[in-house]
KEKE-3310 file (N, C-alpha, C; in steps of 0.2 Angstrom, whole numbers, plus 5000, padded with zeros to 4 digits):
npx = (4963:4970:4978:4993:5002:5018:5023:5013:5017:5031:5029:5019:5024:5025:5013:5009:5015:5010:4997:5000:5002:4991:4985:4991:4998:4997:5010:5010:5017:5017:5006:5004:5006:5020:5027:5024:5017:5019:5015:5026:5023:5015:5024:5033:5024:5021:5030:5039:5052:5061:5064:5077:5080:5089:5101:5108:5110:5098:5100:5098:5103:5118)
npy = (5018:5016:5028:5035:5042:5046:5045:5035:5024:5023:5017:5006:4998:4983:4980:4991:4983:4972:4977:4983:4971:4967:4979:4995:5007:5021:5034:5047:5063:5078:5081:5076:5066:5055:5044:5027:5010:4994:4978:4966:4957:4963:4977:4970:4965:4978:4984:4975:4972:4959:4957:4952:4942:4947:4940:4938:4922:4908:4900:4886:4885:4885)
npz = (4937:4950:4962:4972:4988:4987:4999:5004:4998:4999:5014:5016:5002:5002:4999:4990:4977:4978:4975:4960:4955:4951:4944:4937:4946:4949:4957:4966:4969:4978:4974:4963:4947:4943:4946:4937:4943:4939:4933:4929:4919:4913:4908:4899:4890:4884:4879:4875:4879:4887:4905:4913:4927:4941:4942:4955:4964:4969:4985:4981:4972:4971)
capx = (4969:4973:4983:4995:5005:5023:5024:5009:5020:5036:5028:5016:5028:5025:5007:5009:5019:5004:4990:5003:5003:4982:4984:4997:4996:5001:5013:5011:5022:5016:4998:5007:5009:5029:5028:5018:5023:5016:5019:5034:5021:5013:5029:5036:5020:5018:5038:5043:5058:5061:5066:5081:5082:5096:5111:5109:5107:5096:5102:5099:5108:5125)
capy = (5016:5018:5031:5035:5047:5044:5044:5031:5019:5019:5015:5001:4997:4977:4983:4995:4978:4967:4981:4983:4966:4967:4984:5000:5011:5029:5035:5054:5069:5085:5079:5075:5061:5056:5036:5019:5004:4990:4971:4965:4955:4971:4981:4966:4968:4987:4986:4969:4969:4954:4957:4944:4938:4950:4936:4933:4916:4906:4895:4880:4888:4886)
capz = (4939:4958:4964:4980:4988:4986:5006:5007:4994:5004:5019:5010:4998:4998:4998:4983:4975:4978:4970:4953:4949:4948:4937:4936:4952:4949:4964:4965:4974:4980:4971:4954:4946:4944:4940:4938:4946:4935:4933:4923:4913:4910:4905:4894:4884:4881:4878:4870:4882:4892:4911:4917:4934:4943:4944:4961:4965:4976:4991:4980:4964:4977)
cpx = (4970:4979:4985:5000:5014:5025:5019:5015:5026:5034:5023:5016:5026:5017:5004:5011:5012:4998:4995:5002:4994:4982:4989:4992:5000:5004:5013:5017:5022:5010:4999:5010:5017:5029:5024:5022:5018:5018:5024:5030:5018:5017:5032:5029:5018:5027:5042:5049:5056:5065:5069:5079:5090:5105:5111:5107:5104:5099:5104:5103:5114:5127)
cpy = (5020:5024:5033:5040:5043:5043:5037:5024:5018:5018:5009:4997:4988:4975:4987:4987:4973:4971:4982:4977:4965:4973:4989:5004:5016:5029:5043:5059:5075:5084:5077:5071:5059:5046:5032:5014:4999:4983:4970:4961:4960:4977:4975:4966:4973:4986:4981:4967:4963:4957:4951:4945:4943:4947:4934:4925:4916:4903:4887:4881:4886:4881)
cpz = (4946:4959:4971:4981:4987:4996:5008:5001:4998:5010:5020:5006:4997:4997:4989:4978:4973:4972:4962:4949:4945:4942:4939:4940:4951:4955:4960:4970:4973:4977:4960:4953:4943:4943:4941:4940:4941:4934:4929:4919:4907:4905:4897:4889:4882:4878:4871:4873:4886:4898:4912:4924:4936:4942:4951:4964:4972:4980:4985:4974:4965:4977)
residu = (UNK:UNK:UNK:UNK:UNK:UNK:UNK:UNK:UNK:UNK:UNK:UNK:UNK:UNK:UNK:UNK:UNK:UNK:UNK:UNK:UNK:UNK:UNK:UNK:UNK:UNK:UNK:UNK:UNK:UNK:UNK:UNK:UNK:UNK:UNK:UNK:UNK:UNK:UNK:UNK:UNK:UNK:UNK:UNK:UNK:UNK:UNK:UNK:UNK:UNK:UNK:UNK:UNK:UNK:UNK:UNK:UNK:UNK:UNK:UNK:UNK:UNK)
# end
């Protein structure tokens, strides 16, 4: 499992976004790890929950 600083993830971030949907990338802080980022397919299978869609619409939803 990959891991990154909490400074390299926000500055990264659609970076970090890309490498989590391939597999859970620890993000650490001060050399310690503190959360996974992981795909939502990922989560909805370890979990069982479904993830909605925010509510925002698209342009063509309008």
């Amino acid at each position: 499992m990959k891991a990154v600083s909490a400074r390299e993830a926000k500055h990264h971030f659609g970076q970090l976004i890309d490498e989590a949907r391939a597999e859970p990338v620890v993000v650490e802080k001060h050399g310690r790890p503190v959360v996974v980022v992981l795909a939502v397919e990922e989560y909805q299978r370890l979990t069982g929950r479904t993830i909605e869609p925010s509510g925002k619409k698209r342009e063509d939803e309008r």
